[in-house]
Every structure is written in C-alpha cells, then in structure tokens.
C-alpha positions in Angstrom: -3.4 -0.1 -18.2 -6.7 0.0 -16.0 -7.9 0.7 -12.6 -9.2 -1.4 -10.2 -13.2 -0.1 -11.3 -11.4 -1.2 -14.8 -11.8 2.2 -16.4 -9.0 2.9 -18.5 -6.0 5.0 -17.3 -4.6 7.5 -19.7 -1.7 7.5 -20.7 0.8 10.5 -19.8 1.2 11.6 -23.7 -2.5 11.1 -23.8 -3.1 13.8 -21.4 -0.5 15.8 -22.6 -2.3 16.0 -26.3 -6.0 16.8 -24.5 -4.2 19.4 -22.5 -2.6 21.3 -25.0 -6.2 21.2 -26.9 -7.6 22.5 -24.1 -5.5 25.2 -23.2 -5.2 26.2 -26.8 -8.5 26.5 -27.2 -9.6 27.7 -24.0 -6.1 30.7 -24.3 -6.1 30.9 -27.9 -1.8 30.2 -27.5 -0.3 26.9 -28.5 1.6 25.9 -25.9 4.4 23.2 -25.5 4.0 20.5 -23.1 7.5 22.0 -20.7 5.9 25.9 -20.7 4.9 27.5 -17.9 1.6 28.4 -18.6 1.6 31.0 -15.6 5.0 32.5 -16.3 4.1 34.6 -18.3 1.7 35.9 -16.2 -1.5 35.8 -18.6 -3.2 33.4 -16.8 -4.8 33.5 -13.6 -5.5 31.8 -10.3 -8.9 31.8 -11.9 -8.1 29.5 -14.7 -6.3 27.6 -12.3 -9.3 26.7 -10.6 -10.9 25.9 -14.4 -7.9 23.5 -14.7 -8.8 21.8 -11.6 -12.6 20.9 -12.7 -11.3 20.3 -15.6 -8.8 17.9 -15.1 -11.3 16.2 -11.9 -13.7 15.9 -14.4 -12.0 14.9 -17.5 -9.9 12.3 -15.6 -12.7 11.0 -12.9 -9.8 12.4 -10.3 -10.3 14.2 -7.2 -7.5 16.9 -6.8 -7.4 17.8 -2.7 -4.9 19.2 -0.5 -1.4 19.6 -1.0 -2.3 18.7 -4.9 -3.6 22.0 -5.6 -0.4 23.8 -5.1 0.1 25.8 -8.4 3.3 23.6 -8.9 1.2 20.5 -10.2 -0.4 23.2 -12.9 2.4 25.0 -13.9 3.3 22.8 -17.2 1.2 20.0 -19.3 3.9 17.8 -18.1 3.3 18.3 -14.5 -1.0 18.5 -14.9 -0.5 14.7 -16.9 2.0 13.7 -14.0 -0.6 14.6 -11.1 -3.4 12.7 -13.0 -1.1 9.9 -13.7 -0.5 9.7 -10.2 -3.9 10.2 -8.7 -5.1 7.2 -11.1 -3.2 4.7 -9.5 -4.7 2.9 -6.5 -4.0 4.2 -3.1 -0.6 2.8 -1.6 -2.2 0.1 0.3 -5.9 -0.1 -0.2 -7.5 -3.1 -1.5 -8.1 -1.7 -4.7 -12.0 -2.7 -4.6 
C-alpha cells in the first residue's frame, strides 16, 4: 500500500514489531503488543512525549490535537492504529 507522495505505508504488524523494539530497548521490558505500557505506572508523561517524536518521525506523521490523548499510546496496538490512520489521505483532499 502507498500514499499519494508514494512512500510506502506500513503495515499495522509492521509497526507493531518496530514498536515493541523500541520500547524494549528504550524500557528494558518486553512488552506484548495488548499491554498497557502506562498501567503499570513505570512510565511517564515524559516518555509519552518521546513516543510522539518518535512515532512523527519514524512514520513521517504529524500527531496534533485530540491524537495526543494518552489513549492512542496506551498499547502498540493502539500507537500502530493512530499511524495507520494518520497515513491515509485526508477524507476528501485531492490526495496531491
């Protein structure tokens, strides 16, 4: 699948494998792809913020708004959901 600009979109288990990389290497924890990774209250707003660069520029996305509610970062299954959805073109823009 690509974009309009023809760069590839990843695919949701795609981001869900670069994820868990990251946040087993950036927490030291393996996590699965359904944890809350703030539940347990090791984490903090902090790294929520590292999650957002991370995933803007990772995934050439732009996270704004009512995205950055801690909800869209709680799992890997949400984070790859919100950059599934923020790859797709705008509901209708020309797509150029």
């Amino acid at each position: 699948m690509t974009t309009s600009s023809d760069q590839p979109v990843p695919e949701s288990s795609t981001v869900q494998t670069e994820m868990l990389g990251f946040l087993a290497k950036r927490t030291g924890t393996t996590w699965a792809t359904d944890a809350d990774v703030f539940g347990s209250g090791g984490l903090s707003s902090l790294f929520a913020m590292e999650l957002v660069v991370h995933l803007e520029k990772s995934y050439g996305i732009a996270i704004r708004g009512a995205d950055l509610r801690l909800e869209n970062f709680r799992t890997v299954r949400r984070m790859a959901a919100l950059v599934e959805r923020l790859r797709q073109p705008a509901p209708g823009g020309s797509g150029a």
